[in-house]
N, C-alpha and C positions, 0 to 999 in steps of 0.2 A: 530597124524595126523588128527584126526575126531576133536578132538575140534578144531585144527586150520581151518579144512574147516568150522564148524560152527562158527566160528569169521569170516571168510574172507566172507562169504556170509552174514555175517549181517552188513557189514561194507556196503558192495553192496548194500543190501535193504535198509539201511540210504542214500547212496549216492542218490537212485532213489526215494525215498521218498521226501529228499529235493531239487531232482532235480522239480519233480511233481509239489512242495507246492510253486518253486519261479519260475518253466517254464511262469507261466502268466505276473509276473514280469518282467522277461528276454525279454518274449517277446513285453510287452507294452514300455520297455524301447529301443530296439533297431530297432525293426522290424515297431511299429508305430512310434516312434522319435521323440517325443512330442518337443526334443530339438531340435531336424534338423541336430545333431553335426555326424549320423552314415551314412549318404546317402544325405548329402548337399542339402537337397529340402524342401527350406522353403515352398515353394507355398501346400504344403499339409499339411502344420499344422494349427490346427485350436485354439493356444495357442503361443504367442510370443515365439519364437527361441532366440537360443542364438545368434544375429546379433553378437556379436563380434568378436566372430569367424567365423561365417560363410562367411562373408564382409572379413575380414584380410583373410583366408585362399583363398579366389575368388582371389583379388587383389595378393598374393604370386603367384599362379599359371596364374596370368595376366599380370607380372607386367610393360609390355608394354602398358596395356590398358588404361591408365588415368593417368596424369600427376599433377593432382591438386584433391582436396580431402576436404570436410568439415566435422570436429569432433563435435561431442558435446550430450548431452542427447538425449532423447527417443526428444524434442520439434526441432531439428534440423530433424528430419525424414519428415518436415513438408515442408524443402526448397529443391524443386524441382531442380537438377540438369539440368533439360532439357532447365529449363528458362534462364540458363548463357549463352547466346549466342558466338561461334566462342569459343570454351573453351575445355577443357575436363573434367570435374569435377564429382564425384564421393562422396557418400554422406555414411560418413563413423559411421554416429549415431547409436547409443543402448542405451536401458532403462540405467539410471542412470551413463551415462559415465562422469567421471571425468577426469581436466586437467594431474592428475596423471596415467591416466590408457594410455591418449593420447601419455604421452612420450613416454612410454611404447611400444605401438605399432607403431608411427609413428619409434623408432630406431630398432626394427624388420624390418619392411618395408625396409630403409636403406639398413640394412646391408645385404637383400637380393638381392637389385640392384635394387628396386624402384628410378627411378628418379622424384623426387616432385621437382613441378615448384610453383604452389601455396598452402597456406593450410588456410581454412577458421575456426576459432572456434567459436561456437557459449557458451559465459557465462553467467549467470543465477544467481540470489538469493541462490543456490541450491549450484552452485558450489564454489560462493564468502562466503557464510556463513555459509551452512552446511559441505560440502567439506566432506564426508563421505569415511570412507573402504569398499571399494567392495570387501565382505569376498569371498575368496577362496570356501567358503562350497558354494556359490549362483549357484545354476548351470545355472543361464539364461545369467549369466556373466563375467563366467570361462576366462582367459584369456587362448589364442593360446597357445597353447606347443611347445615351441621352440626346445628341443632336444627330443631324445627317451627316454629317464626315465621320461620325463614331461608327453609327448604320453600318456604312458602307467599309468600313472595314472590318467591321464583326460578321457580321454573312460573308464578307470574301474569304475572311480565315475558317468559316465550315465549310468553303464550296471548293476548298482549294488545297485544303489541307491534307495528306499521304496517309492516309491509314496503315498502319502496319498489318500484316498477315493474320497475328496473333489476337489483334482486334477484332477482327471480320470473322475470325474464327468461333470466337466467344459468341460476337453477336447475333451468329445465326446459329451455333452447337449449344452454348452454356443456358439451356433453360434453369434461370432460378425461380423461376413460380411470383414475384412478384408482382402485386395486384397495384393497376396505378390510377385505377377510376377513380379514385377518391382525388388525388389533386386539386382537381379544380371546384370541389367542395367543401375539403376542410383542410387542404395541405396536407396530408399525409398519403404515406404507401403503406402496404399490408402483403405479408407474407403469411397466408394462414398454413402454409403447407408446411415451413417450417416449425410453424407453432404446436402445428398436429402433430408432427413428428415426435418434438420433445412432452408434450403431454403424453403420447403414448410410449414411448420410450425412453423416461425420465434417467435413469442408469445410465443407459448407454451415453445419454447425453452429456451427461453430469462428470462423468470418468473419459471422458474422451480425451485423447492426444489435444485437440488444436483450443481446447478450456484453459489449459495451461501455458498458452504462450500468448504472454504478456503485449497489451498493442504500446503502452507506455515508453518514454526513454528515459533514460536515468541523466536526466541535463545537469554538467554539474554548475553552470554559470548562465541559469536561466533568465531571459530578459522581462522579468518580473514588475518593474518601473515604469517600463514599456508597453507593459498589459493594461497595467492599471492604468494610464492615462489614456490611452483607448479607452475602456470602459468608463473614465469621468466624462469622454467625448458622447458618452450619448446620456449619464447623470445630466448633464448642464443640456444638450436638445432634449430632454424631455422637459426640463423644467424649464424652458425655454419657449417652449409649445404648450404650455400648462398638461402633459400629460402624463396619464398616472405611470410610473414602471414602476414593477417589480424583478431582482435578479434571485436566480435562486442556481445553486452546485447540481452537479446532476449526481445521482446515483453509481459510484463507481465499484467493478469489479474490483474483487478482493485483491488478486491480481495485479491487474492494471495500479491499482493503488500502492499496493506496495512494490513494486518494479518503479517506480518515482524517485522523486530525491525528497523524501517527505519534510526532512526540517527546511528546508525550501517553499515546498508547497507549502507548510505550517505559515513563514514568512508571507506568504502573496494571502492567503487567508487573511492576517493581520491588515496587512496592506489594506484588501477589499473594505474591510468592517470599518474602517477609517474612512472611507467614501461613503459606503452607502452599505443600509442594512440588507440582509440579503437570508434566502433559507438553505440551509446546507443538510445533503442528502448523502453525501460522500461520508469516507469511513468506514471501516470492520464493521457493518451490523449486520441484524438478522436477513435482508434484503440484500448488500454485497457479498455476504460468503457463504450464500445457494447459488451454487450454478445452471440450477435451475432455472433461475430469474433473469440468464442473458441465454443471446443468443452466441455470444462470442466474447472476449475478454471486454471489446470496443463498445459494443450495444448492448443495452437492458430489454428484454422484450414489454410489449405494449401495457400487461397487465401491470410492468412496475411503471410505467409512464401513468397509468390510473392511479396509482398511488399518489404519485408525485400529486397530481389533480384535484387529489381526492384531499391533502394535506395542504394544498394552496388557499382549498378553496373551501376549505371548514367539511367534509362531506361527512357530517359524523355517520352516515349508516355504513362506510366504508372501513370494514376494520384496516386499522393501521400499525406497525409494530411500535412500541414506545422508543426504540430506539432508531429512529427511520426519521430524517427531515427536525432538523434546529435552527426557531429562526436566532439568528445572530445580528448584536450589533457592538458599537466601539466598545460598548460597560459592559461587555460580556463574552467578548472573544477568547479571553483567557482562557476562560470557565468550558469555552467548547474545546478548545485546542486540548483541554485538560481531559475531557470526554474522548476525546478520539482517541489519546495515550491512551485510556483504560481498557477501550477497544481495542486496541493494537497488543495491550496487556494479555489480555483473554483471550485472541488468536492464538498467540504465541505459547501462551499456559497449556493450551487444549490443542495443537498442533506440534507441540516439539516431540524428541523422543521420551516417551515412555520407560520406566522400567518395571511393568506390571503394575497390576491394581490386586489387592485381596480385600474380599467384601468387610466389613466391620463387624460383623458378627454371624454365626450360622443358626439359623432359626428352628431347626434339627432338635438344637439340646435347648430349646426353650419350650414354654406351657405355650399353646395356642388358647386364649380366651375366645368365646363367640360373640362378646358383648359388641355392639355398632360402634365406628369408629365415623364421628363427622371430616366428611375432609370437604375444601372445594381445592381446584384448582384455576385457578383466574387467569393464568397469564402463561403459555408455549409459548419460546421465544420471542417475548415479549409483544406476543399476539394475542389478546381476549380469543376467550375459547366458546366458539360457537357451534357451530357442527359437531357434536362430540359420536353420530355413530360410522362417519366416515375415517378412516385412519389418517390423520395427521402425517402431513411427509416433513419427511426430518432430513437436509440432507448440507448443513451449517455444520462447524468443526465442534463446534458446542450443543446441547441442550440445555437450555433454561428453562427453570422450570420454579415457579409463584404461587402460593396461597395461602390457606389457613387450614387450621385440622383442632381436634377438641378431643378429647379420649374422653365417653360418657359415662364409664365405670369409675370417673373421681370427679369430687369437685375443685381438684386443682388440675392444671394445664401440665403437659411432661413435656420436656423439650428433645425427648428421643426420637425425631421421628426419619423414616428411611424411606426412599422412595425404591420398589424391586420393579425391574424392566426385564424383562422374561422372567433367565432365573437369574440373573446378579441384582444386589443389593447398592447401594450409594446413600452417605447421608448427606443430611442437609443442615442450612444455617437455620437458625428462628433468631423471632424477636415477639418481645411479649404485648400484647396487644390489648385496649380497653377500648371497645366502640363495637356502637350496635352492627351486628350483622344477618340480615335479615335469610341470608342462605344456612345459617346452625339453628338447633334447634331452640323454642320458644324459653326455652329454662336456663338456655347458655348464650343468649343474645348479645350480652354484654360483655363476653367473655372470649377474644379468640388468640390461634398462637399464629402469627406469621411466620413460613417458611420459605426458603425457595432454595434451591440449586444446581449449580451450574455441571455439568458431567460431559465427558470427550468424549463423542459420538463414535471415536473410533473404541470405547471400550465396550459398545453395545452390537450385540450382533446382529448382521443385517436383514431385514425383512421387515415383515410385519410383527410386532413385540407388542406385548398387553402390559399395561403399567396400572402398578398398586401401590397401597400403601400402608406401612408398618407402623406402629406406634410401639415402643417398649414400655414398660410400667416403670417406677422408679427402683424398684431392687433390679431390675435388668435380667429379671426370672423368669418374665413372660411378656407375649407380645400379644394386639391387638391389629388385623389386620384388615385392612378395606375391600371391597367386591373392585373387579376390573373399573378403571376411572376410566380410561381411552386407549383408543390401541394407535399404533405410533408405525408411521413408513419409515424404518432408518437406510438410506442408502449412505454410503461410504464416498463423499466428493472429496475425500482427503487422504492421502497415503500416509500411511503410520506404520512403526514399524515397533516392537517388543523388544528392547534390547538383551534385555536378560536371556531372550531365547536364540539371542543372532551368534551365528559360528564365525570365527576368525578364521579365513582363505589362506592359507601360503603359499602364495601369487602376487607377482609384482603388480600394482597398479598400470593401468595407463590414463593419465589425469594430467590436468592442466588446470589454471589460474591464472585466469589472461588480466581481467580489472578488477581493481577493489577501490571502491568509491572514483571510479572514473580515472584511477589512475594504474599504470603499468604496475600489475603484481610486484616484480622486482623492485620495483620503485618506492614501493607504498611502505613508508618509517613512520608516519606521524597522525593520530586521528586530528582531526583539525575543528575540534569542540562541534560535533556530532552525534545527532544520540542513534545513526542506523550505522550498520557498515552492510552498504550493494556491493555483490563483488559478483562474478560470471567467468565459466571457463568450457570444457569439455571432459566428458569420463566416459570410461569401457570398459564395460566386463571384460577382461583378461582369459577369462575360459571359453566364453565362446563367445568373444572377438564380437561385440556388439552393445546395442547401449545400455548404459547401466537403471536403474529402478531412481535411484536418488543418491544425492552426495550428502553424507551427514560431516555437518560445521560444530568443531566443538569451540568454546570461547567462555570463560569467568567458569570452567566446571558444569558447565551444561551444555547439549547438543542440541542444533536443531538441523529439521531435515530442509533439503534444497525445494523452492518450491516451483521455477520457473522450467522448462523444457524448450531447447531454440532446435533448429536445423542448422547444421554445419556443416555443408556441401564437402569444404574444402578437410576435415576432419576424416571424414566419411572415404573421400577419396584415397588421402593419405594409406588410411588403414583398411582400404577394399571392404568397405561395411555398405551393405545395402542402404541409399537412396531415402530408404523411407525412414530410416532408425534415426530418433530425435538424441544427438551424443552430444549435444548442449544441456548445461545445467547453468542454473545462478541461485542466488538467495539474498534477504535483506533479514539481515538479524540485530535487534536491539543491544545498543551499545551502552552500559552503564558505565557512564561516566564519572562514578564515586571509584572506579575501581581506577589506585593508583601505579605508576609506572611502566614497566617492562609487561607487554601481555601475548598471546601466544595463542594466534589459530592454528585448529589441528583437523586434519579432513580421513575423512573412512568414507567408501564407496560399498553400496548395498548392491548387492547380485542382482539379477533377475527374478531371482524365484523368492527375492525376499529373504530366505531363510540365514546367509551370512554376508561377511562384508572385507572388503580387500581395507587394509589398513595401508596408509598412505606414508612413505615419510617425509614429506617435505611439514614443514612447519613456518610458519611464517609469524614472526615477531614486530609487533610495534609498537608505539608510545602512546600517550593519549597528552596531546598539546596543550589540555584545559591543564593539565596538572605543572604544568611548565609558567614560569615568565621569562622570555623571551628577550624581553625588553626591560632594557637597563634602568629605564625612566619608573619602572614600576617595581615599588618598594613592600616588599611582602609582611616587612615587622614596622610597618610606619607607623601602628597604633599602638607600641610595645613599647616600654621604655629598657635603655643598657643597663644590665646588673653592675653594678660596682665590685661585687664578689669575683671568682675563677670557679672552673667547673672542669671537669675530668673527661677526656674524650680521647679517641684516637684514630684515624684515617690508617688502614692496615694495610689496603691494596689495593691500585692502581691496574685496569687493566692486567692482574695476572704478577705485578709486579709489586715488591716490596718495599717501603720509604726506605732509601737510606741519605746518610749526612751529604753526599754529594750537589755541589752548584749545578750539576748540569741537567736539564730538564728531563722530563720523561716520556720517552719517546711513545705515540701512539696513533700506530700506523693501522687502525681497525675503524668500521663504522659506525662501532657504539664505544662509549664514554663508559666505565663498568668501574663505579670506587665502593669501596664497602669499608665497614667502622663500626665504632660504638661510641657512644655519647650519653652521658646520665646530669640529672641537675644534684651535683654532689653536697652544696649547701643543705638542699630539703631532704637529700638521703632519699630520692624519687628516681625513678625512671625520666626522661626527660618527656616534653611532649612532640616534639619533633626538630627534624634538623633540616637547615638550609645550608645545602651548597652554595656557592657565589662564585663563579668565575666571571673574572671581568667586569665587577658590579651587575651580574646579571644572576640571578636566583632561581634554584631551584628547587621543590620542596625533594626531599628524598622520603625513600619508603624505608618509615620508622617502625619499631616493636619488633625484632627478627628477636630470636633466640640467640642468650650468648653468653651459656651455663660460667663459661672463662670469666666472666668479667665479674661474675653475682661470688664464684668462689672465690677471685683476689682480691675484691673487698669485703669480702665474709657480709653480702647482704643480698638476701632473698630477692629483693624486689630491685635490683640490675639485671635481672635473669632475662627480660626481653628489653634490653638497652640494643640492640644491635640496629644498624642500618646499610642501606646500602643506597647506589643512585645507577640508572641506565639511562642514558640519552643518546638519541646521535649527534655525532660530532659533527654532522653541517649545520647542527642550532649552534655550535660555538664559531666554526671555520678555521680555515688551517693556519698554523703561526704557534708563536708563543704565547700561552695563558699563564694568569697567574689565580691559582684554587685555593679558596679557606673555607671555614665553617662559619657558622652564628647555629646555637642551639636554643630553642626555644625549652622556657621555663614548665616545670609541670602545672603551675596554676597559668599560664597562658599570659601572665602580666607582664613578661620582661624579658632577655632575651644575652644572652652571653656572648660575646665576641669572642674570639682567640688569636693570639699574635701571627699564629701561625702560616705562613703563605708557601704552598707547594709550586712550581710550573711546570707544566707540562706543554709537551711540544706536538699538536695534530698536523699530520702530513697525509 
């Protein structure tokens, strides 16, 4: 009996020992509630709650209160229910919500007696491409416990669960000011501190370090197929429920957007508009590339979510950019995918390097007339112009700029006209125009000149600029010029740099080029019928051993600068560079795909100060796959018919190496395949139109028209003079062994196509 009482009393003293060692435990997890899940009161946590149940559980014990509902990530928290006028709508968002997690709870809902009249979803990059499991272990994303065994193990994993250090630390030090009364009113949070912030300190906000680093991943094998039937899963429950839904893109950072795998994301787009019609907000426009308009690459702030609302829901007093929100469906997905290239066009126009601007004329050596000059202007970036005596903030990589103008000293229209933004000049396009316009004067109603144009904000200096406007007369003798039209906020949310004025460093780089298009730099031979190339590495200023400004990419003869900035702990460490210094770079630069063969990225690194730039020598070469057939089965002259004539040609060199009469093959132990030649259609006395390699019955076009003065003076004719070609490939599109290499030369009228007897081999090892 004594030793059983000395066991039962130390079984006690263990119980109360480790009741002791996790009371604090116990009690931070239930009593403060970091989750919100044990006493439903978000409003005193000072750490995001688990909305997803806290929302689902409100609306069960509501479920009279709200008839329509919008789903979608933590970037849906952002559209104000209150602004849907005569509605009842309720905003049913949390971090990382997916279309599968929505079935999920809109058939709870449901089956509790929810009656949904409308439902809004808001889709993203996020959930078209990455489409993730929201694990079970996440407790900020636990789904509702629908019966009593679920219950009871969802409260046991928050009552039981280890907080880490780092958590508790946030939770009672990291004040983010977020306001969480509204929850259980309209579904959203509000952060007005941050928003005061960036209204009164739009600059700072706008140029900041952490604008530029992208939340996006660049997936290169995203599970796309797997989205979209998600998202049919709740197309078929709503029509299934008779309820109405609407999907619509949300608004993405210019950033975030292009840090993607865009022909990708283009692909899931398609996809979408194949189910169901939908409005997209996404893309380069006037609203994604102010950074003004987000709070961070990830979220837009609230004022764009009233957009969005404002564009769903007809709100014409709400001005809206013309390029902001398209709705799409199957007859016209082209037509947008075609819109966002144009947009992605005009970034890249008004974001690459520069090599100076000089104005079009100086107004100096011209007559100034006093006579009135009608002008309006309709359209700021493609925003009607309402407020004209507050300054317009400008802070997009571009200005756009729309209207009409009339010179009243003739009664013809002149298409000279120039818009001046301080003291620089810029012209513009016109188009000539016949319709009443009730803003010119009574006598020229009928009469006006449409202009507009577009100008890189980075060649406007920053501040407040007054803008006017010029008209020239037709001898271009004298100008007619406008009173101040609006004065203009330009801040600079974009790095640009003057090439023409940048100094060459004679200093080794320290640079790197880790991925290009998700694959090992070293690696990467072949574009693989893509119109972007993502690549990302790290670079250093070399003089003082820190991070550089930007990496300039050159590619087809033009450069563009790097636009992304990562943290590189392990870089950092390497080379004893302070902690804070961002020595990550990447870039996503448009790949023309017209351009044939052998092509060549070349990288320069810009200083600190802007002023020069460390020249790089690594160079990296590769192919472009569209211009290849690969495959045997696929016949490039199928629709050509064989000349019956002979034609004049000759394969010069192999790799470096000369033909001669020798059987034995030619050896080529390198990574690229490099023949070069000339070929002409000697019957028509023409240049030829192009020539096809064939090894192995496999085809590939060569890059035709080189120079090859030799060939034009040994047959004494001019027009052989660009007969030359050549071909580069890599030799893992053939693989190693013995091949056997001939020609077929295409005719200069494109109708027929020459064979030649001739067969080389060569041997890749």
């Amino acid at each position: 009996m004594e030793a059983f009482t000395k066991f039962f009393w130390g079984v006690v003293k263990v119980i109360i020992l480790l009741f002791l060692i996790s009371s604090p435990i116990l009690y931070f997890n239930m009593v403060v509630d970091p989750y919100g899940v044990f006493f439903n009161n978000p409003q005193k946590s000072r750490v995001e709650p688990n909305n997803r149940y806290l929302k689902l559980n409100y609306i069960l014990e509501n479920p009279k209160k709200f008839d329509s509902f919008i789903f979608g990530s933590s970037r849906v928290n952002f559209l104000n229910p209150e602004k849907i006028h005569d509605q009842k709508y309720f905003n049913m968002s949390y971090s990382m919500g997916m279309p599968k997690n929505h079935v999920e709870d809109i058939e709870l809902m449901i089956s509790r007696g929810v009656k949904i009249k409308n439902l809004m979803v808001g889709l993203d990059y996020f959930s078209l491409l990455e489409n993730p499991e929201n694990s079970e272990k996440d407790l900020l994303r636990k789904e509702y416990p629908a019966s009593l065994l679920k219950k009871v193990k969802f409260f046991s994993s928050y009552l039981f669960y280890r907080p880490s250090w780092e958590f508790v630390e946030k939770y009672f030090m990291d004040h983010q000011g977020t306001d969480r009364s509204k929850i259980f009113i309209s579904g959203i949070a509000t952060n007005s501190k941050t928003d005061h912030f960036i209204a009164q300190h739009p600059k700072q906000h706008i140029q900041s370090k952490e604008i530029f680093q992208p939340n996006s991943k660049y997936t290169i094998n995203p599970e796309i197929d797997e989205a979209i039937d998600e998202i049919k899963k709740l197309v078929y429950l709503a029509r299934e429920n008779n309820i109405h839904i609407e999907f619509f893109i949300h608004p993405t950072h210019h950033l975030t957007y292009l840090h993607l795998n865009i022909d990708k994301y283009f692909y899931a787009l398609r996809k979408l508009a194949e189910l169901t019609d939908y409005c997209d907000f996404s893309g380069l426009n006037s609203v994604a590339t102010d950074n003004v308009n987000f709070l961070e690459p990830n979220h837009y702030r609230q004022r764009v979510g009233d957009l969005v609302i404002a564009k769903l829901f007809d709100q014409v007093d709400v001005p809206i950019p013309d390029d902001f929100g398209r709705m799409v469906n199957k007859n016209n997905i082209e037509i947008q995918i075609l819109f966002h290239r144009s947009l992605i066009h005009d970034y890249y126009e008004n974001t690459s390097m520069n090599t100076g601007y000089q104005a079009p004329i100086t107004l100096s050596q011209l007559i100034e007339y006093q006579d009135s000059v009608a002008f309006t202007v309709d359209k700021i970036n493609e925003m009607n112009r309402r407020d004209v005596t507050m300054p317009m903030h400008v802070a997009t990589p571009w200005l756009k700029l729309k209207g009409r103008a009339i010179n009243n000293n003739t009664d013809t229209l002149t298409p000279h006209i120039l818009v001046q933004i301080g003291e620089r000049l810029f012209l513009t396009n016109y188009t000539m125009k016949n319709e009443k316009d009730e803003k010119l004067p009574d006598e020229k109603t009928n009469l006006s000149l449409g202009w507009e144009a577009t100008i890189p904000t980075s060649l406007i200096e920053e501040g407040i600029q007054e803008m006017k406007f010029v008209i020239l007369n037709d001898d271009h003798s004298g100008y007619f010029e406008s009173g101040n039209i609006c004065s203009l906020n330009i801040i600079h949310g974009y790095v640009s740099a003057d090439e023409s004025k940048l100094i060459e460093i004679d200093k080794q780089a320290k640079f790197s080029v880790d991925k290009i298009n998700g694959v090992d730099a070293k690696d990467f031979r072949l574009l693989n019928n893509v119109s972007f190339i993502h690549m990302y590495g790290w670079a250093i200023d070399p003089v003082n051993n820190d991070q550089s400004t930007r990496v300039i990419v050159g590619l087809d003869g033009k450069e563009y600068l790097s636009q992304f900035i990562y943290k590189r702990p392990d870089v950092n460490n390497h080379f004893n560079i302070s902690d804070s210094a961002f020595v990550g770079w990447g870039v996503t630069i448009p790949c023309d795909n017209s351009e044939l063969g052998r092509r060549e990225l070349t990288f320069k690194i810009l200083n600190k100060s802007y002023s020069g730039f460390y020249q790089v020598k690594r160079k990296i070469n590769f192919y472009d796959e569209s211009y290849f057939s690969a495959d045997a089965n696929i016949d490039l002259l199928k629709d050509l018919a064989e000349a019956s004539e002979i034609t004049k040609f000759s394969i010069d060199i192999i790799n470096g190496k000369s033909l001669t009469k020798s059987d034995q093959p030619i050896v080529i132990n390198e990574p690229e395949l490099f023949v070069i030649g000339w070929a002409v259609d000697h019957p028509a006395m023409e240049v030829a139109s192009n020539v096809i390699v064939e090894i192995d019955g496999k085809q590939f076009y060569a890059v035709y028209g080189l120079n090859r003065p030799d060939v034009a003076l040994a047959y004494k004719n001019e027009r052989y003079e660009n007969s030359g070609w050549r071909l580069e490939i890599p030799t893992d599109m053939i693989g190693e062994g013995e091949h056997q290499l001939t020609l077929k030369i295409i005719a200069k009228n494109k109708l027929f196509f020459y064979k030649i007897d001739q067969q080389i081999a060569i041997k890749i090892i």
